[in-house]
C-alpha positions as CSV (number, residue, x, y, z in Angstrom):
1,X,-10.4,142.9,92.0
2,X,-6.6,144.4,92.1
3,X,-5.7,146.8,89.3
4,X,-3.5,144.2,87.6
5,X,-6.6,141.8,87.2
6,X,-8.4,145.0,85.6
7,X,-5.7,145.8,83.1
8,X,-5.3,142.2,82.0
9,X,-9.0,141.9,81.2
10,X,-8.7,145.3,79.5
11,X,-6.0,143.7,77.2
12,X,-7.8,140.6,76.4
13,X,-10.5,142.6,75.5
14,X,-8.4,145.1,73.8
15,X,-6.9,141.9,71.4
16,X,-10.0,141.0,70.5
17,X,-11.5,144.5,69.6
18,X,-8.2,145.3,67.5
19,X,-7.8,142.3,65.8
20,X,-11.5,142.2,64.1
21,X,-10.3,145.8,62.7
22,X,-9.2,145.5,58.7
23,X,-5.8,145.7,57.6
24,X,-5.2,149.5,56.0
25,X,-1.6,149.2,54.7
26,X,-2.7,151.4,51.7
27,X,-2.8,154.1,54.5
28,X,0.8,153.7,55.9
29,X,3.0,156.5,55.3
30,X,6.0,156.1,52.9
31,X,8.6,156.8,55.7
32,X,6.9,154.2,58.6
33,X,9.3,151.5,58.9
34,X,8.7,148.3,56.9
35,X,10.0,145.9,59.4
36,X,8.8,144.3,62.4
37,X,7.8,147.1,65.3
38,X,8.9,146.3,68.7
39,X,7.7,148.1,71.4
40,X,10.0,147.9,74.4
41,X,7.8,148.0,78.2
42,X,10.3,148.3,80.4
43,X,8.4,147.3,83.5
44,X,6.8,143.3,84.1
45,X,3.5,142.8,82.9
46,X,0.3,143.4,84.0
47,X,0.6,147.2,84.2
48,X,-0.3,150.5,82.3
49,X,2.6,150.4,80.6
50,X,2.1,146.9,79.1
51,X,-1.8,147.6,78.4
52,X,-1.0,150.7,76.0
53,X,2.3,148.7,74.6
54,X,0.1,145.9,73.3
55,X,-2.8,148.4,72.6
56,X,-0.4,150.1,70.2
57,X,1.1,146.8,68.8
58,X,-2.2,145.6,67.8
59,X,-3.4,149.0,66.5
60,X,-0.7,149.3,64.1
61,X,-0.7,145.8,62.9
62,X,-4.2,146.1,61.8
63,X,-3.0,149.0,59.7
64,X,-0.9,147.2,57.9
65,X,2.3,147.4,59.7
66,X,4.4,144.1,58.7
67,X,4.1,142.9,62.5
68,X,4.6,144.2,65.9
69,X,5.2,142.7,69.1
70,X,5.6,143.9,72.7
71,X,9.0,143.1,75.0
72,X,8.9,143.1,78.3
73,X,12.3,144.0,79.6
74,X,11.9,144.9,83.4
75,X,14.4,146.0,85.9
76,X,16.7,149.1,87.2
77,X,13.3,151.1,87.5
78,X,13.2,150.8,83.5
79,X,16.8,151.6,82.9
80,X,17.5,148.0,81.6
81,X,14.8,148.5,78.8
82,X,15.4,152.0,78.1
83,X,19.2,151.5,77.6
84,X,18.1,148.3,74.7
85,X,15.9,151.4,72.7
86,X,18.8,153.8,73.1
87,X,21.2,151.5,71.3
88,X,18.9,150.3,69.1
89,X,18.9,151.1,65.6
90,X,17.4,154.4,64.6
91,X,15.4,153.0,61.8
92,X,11.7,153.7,63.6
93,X,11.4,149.9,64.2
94,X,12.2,149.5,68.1
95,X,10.2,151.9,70.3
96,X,9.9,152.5,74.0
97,X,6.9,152.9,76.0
98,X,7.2,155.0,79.4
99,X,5.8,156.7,82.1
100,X,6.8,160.1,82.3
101,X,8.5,159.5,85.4
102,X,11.2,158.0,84.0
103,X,11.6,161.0,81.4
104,X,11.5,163.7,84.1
105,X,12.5,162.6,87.2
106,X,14.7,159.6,87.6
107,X,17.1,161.7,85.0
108,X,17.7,163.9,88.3
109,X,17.2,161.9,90.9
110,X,19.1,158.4,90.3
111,X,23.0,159.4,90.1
112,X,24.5,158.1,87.0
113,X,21.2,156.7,85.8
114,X,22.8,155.8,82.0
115,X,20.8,158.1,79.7
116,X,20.2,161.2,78.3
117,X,16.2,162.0,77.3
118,X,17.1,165.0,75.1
119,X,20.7,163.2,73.9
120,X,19.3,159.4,73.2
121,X,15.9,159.7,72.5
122,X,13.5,161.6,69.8
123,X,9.8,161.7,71.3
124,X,7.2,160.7,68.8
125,X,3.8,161.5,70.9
126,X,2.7,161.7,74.4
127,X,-0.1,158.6,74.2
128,X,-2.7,158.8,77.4
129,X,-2.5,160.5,80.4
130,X,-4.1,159.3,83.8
131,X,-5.8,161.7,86.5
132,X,-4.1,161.9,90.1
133,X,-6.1,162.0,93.1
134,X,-5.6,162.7,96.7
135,X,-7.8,160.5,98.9
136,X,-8.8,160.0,102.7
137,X,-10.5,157.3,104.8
138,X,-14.4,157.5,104.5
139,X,-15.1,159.6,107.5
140,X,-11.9,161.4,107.8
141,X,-12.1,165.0,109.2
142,X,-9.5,165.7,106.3
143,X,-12.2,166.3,103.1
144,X,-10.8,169.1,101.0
145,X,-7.5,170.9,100.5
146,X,-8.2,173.6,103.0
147,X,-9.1,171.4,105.8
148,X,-5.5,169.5,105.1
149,X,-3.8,172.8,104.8
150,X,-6.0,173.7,108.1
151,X,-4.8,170.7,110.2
152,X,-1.4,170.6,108.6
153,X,-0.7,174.1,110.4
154,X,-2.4,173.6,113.7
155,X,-0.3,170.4,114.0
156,X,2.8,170.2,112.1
157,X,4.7,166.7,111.3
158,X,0.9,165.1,112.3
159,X,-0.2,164.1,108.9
160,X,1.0,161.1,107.1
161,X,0.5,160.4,103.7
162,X,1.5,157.0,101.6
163,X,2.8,157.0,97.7
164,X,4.3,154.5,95.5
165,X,7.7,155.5,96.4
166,X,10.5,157.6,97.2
167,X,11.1,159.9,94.3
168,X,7.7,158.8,92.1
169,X,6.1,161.6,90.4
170,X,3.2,161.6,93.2
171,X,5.9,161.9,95.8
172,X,7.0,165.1,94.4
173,X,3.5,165.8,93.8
174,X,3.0,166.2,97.5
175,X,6.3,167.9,97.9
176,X,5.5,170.4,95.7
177,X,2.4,171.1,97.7
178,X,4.0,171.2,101.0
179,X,6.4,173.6,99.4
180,X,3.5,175.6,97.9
181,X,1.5,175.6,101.3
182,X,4.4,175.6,103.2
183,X,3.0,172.9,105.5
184,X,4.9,170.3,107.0
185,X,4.0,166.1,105.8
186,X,5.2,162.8,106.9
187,X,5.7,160.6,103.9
188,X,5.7,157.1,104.0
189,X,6.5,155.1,100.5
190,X,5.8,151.7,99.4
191,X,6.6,149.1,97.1
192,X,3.0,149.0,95.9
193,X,-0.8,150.1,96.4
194,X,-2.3,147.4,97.9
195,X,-0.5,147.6,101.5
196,X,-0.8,151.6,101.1
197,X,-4.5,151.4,100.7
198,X,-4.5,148.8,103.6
199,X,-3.0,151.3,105.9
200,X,-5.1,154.2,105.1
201,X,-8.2,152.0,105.5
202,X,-6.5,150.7,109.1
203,X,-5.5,154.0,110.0
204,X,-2.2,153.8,109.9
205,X,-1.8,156.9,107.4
206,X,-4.2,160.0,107.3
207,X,-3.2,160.3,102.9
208,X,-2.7,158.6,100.3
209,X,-2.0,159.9,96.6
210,X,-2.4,157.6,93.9
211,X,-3.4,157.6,90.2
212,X,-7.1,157.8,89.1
213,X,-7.6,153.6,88.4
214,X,-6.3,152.5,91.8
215,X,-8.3,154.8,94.2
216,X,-11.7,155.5,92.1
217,X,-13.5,151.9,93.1
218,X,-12.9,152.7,96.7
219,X,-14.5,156.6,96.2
220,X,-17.2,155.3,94.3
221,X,-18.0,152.3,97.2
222,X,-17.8,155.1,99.9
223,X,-14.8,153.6,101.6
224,X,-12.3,156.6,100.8
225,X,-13.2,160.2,100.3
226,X,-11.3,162.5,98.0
227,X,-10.0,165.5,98.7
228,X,-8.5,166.9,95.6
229,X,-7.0,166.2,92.3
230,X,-3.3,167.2,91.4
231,X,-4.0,167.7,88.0
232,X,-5.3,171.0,86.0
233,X,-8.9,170.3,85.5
234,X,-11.8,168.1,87.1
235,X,-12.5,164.7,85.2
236,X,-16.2,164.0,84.7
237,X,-15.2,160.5,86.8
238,X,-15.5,163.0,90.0
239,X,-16.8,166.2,88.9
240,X,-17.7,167.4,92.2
241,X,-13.6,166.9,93.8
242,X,-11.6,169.8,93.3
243,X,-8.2,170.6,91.9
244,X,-5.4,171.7,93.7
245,X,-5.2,174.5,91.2
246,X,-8.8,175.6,91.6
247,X,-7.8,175.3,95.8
248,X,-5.5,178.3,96.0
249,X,-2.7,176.4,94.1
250,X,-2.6,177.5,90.4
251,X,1.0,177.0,89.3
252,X,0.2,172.9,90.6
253,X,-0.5,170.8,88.1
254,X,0.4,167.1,88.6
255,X,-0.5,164.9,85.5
256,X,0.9,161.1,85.5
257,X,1.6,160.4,81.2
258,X,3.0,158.1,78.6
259,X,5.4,158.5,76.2
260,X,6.4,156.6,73.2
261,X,10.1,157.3,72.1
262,X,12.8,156.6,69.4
263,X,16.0,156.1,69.3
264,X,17.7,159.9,69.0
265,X,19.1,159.3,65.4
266,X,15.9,158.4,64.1
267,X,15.1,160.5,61.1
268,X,12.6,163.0,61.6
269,X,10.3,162.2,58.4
270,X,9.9,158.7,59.9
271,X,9.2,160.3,63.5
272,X,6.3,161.7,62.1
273,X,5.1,158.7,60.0
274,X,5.4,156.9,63.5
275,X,3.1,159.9,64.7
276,X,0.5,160.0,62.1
277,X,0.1,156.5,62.6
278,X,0.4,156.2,66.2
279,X,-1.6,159.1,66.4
280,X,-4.5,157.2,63.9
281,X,-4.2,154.2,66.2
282,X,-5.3,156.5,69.6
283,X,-7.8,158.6,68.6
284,X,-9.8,155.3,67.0
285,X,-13.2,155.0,69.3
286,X,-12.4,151.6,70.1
287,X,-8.8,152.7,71.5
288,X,-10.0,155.6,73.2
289,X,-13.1,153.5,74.8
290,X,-10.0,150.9,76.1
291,X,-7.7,153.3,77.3
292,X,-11.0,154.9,79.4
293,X,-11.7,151.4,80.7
294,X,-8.3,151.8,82.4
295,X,-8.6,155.5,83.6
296,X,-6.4,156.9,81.1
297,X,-7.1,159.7,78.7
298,X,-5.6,159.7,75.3
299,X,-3.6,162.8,74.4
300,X,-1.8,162.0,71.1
301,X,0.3,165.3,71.5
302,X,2.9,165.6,68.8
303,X,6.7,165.4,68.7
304,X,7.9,168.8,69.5
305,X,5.1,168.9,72.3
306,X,6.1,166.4,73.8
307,X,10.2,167.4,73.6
308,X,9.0,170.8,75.3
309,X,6.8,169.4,77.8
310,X,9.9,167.1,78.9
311,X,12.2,169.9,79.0
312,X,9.3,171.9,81.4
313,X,8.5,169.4,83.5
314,X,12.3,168.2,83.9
315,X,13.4,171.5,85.5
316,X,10.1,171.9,87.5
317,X,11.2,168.7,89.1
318,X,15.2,169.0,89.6
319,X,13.8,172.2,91.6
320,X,12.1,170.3,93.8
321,X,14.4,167.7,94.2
322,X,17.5,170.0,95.1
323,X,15.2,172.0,97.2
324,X,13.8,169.4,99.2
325,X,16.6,167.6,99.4
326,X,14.9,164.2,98.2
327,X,17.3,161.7,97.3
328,X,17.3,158.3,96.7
329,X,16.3,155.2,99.7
């Protein structure tokens, strides 16, 4: 079953679970807009991005918000959709949904890319986050960190690892680690997982680094074996895989996230209404349960967390961009 078959079962499912909740407009905060919410997915359907969209838009329907909707506005890795909730107005009622990616990264690694996090957009929470996991062919001599770094050195340029693209936050992942181990990679990108996850199983690549929901059924059916996760902490998913960080690499910590923005102008009392409500919507058990299902863990970090953690993570990865010289295909 492909990951897009998963998440559209999780949303079905999601609909139905949301919709049976009761109506709580008496618990709406006087500043959350009292228009129609749109929340702008600025990618095609079928994908995380759409799953926590419509989670959301369901959630805060059932609360009482007049009515909310999802658009799906794909195209110019995001840019089309993100440039509709940067001129939208700033009145709370048009939001964007994102991968952190496009916060981050594309801002310094797409010339002229059209937008300005920090000038055009005011961040209301940081929504889910989803584990990232370094994986082998069952069998592969390759089974934790130090055996990569190990073979890395005794062969440089010999090791080949897949990701979902040039520039993608778990291509810089792997940069940062060759930087960090100062070991020597062959990366090859694609469009998608399924032909990368073909070719490691074929042989063709030695790596592949993906997020959590893509790679676990093939660790848990023994047909891939994982070396290490890029993120700060084991998951309970795989609690015997190790972290980079734990693997001689503390300063790496490598955690694919999703953000839900304003429009910049938005005023900050209605910001945090958004929050508090947004917020309610996430930590709900039936939410949290749904977002699980997908291999995401909610976060619900607030405003100026988020804003800092964009700033942080922005400069870690124009560093490694300039340094590695990545640019776009």
């Amino acid at each position: 079953m492909t990951q897009a078959m998963l998440t559209r079962r999780a949303l079905v499912a999601s609909a139905a679970v949301l919709a049976a909740l009761p109506a709580r407009a008496q618990g709406l905060p006087e500043a959350f807009p009292r228009r129609p919410i749109t929340f702008m997915a600025p990618f095609t359907p079928g994908g995380p991005v759409d799953a926590l969209a419509r989670i959301l838009a369901q959630g805060v329907q059932a609360r009482g918000a007049p009515a909310a909707s999802v658009e799906n506005r794909s195209g110019g890795a995001g840019t089309i959709g993100i440039d509709l909730v940067r001129r939208a107005a700033p009145d709370g009622a048009t939001l964007l949904v994102i991968p952190a990616g496009n916060l981050t990264i594309n801002p310094s690694f797409i010339p002229n890319i059209g937008y300005d996090v920090e000038r055009d957009f005011a961040p209301v929470t940081m929504m889910a986050t989803a584990p990232n996991l370094i994986v082998a062919q069952a069998g592969s001599a390759l089974r934790t960190p130090a055996d990569l770094i190990a073979a890395a050195r005794a062969r440089p340029g010999s090791i080949s690892y897949g990701s979902p693209g040039v520039g993608s936050q778990l291509h810089l992942a792997m940069e940062l680690l060759r930087a960090k181990a100062d070991i020597e990679l062959i990366h090859v990108p694609y469009r998608g997982t399924t032909q990368a996850l073909t070719d490691l199983l074929g042989g063709r690549i030695q790596l592949l680094v993906s997020n959590l929901p893509v790679v676990l059924p093939g660790v848990r059916e023994g047909r891939l074996q994982a070396l290490a996760m890029t993120t700060a902490q084991r998951i309970p998913q795989l609690p015997n895989v190790p972290t980079l960080a734990e693997s001689g690499f503390p300063d790496i910590d490598v955690t694919s996230w999703y953000g839900l923005l304003a429009p910049k102008a938005t005023p900050p009392a209605t910001v945090r209404a958004l929050f508090e409500v947004v917020e309610a919507v996430l930590r709900a058990p039936e939410t949290e349960r749904l977002i699980a299902n997908q291999g995401m863990v909610v976060v619900a970090e607030p405003p100026e967390i988020v804003a800092a953690r964009i700033r942080r993570e922005s400069a870690i990865w124009a560093e490694v961009i300039r340094t590695r010289r990545i640019t776009p295909d």
